[in-house]
GUKOL-324607 format. One record per residue (C-alpha): residue number from 1; residue in one letter; x, y, z. Coordinates in steps of 0.1 Angstrom, whole numbers, plus 2048, in hexadecimal, padded with zeros to 3 digits. Each point is the difference from the previous one (the first is absolute). Layout:
! residues N
<fivo NUM 'A' <X Y Z>>
...
! end
This chain:
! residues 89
<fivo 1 'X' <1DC 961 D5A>>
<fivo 2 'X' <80D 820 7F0>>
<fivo 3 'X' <822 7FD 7F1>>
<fivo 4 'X' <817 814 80E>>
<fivo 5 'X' <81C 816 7E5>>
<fivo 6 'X' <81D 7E5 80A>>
<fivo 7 'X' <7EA 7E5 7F7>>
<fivo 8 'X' <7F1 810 7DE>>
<fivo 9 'X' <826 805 7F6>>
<fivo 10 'X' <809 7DC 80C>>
<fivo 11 'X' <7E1 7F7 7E7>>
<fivo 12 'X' <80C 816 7E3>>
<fivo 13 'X' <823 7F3 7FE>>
<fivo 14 'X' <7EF 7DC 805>>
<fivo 15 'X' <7EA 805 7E3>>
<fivo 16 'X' <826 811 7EB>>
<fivo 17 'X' <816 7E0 805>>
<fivo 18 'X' <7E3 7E5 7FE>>
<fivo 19 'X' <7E6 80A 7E5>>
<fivo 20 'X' <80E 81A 7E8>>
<fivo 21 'X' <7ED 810 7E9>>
<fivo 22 'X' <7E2 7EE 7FF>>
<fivo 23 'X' <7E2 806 7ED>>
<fivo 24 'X' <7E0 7F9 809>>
<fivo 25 'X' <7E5 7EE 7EC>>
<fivo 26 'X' <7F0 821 7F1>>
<fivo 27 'X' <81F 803 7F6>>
<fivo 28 'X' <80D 821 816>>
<fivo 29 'X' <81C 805 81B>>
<fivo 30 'X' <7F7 817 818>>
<fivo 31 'X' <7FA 7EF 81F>>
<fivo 32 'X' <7F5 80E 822>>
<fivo 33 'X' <809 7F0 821>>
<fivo 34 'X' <7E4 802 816>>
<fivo 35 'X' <80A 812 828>>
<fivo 36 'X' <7F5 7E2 814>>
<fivo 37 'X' <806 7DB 804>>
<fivo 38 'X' <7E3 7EA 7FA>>
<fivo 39 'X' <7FB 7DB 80B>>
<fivo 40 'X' <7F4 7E5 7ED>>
<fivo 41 'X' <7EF 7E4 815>>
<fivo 42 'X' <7FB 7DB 7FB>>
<fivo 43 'X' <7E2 7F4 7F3>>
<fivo 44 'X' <7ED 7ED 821>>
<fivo 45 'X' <7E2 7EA 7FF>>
<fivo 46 'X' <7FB 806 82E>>
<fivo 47 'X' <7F8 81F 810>>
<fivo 48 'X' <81C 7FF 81A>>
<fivo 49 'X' <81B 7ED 7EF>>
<fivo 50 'X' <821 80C 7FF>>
<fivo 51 'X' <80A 80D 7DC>>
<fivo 52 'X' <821 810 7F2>>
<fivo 53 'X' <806 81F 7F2>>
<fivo 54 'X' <819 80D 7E9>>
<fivo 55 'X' <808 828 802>>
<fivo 56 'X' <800 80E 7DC>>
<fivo 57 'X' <80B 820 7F3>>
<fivo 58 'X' <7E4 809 7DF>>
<fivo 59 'X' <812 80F 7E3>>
<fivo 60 'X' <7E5 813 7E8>>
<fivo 61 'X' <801 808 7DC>>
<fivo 62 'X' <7F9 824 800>>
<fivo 63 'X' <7EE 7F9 7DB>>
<fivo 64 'X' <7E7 7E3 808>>
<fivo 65 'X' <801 7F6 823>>
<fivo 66 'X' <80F 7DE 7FA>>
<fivo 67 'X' <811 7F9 824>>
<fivo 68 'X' <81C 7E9 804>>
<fivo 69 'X' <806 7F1 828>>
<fivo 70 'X' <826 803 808>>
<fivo 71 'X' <803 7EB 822>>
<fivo 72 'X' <810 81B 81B>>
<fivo 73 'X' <812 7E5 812>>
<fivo 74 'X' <812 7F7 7E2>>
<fivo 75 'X' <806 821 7F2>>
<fivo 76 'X' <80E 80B 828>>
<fivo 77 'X' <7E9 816 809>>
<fivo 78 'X' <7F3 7ED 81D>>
<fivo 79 'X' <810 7E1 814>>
<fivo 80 'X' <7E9 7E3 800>>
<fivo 81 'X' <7ED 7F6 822>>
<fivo 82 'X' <80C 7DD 7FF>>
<fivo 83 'X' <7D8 7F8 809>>
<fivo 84 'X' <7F6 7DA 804>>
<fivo 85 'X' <7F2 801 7D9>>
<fivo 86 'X' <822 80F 7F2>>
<fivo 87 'X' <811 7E3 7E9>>
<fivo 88 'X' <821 7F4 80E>>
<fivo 89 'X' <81F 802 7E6>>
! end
């Protein structure tokens, strides 16, 4: 899913007031925030089992590719699905 310019400035000041200046472990801090959200699914062992996903938002070092996952839910870029795999608080 492409993110849309609301949701890429939602994700910038996201990344401001919760991680800083962070460097990466080639030591560099220019970071790129990929244009689309990107699942990660659970690992299953059937073919048709129901599995979870979590929306993630890749953030890229521009130097050596090193990618850091932000979850989009969490950083309120997309409102979770509530699905029947989603961990109750």
């Amino acid at each position: 899913m492409q993110l849309t310019q609301d949701q890429t400035q939602t994700m910038i000041k996201w990344l401001e007031s919760h991680w800083g200046a962070h460097k990466c472990i080639c030591g560099h801090d220019d970071w790129l925030i990929a244009d689309k959200i990107f699942e990660i699914n659970e690992h299953r062992d059937a073919i048709n089992a129901q599995f979870a996903t979590q929306p993630v938002i890749a953030v890229i070092c521009k130097y050596c590719g090193n990618t850091i996952y932000v979850n989009a839910i969490i950083a309120k870029i997309v409102e979770s699905q509530g699905g029947p795999n989603e961990k109750q608080k």
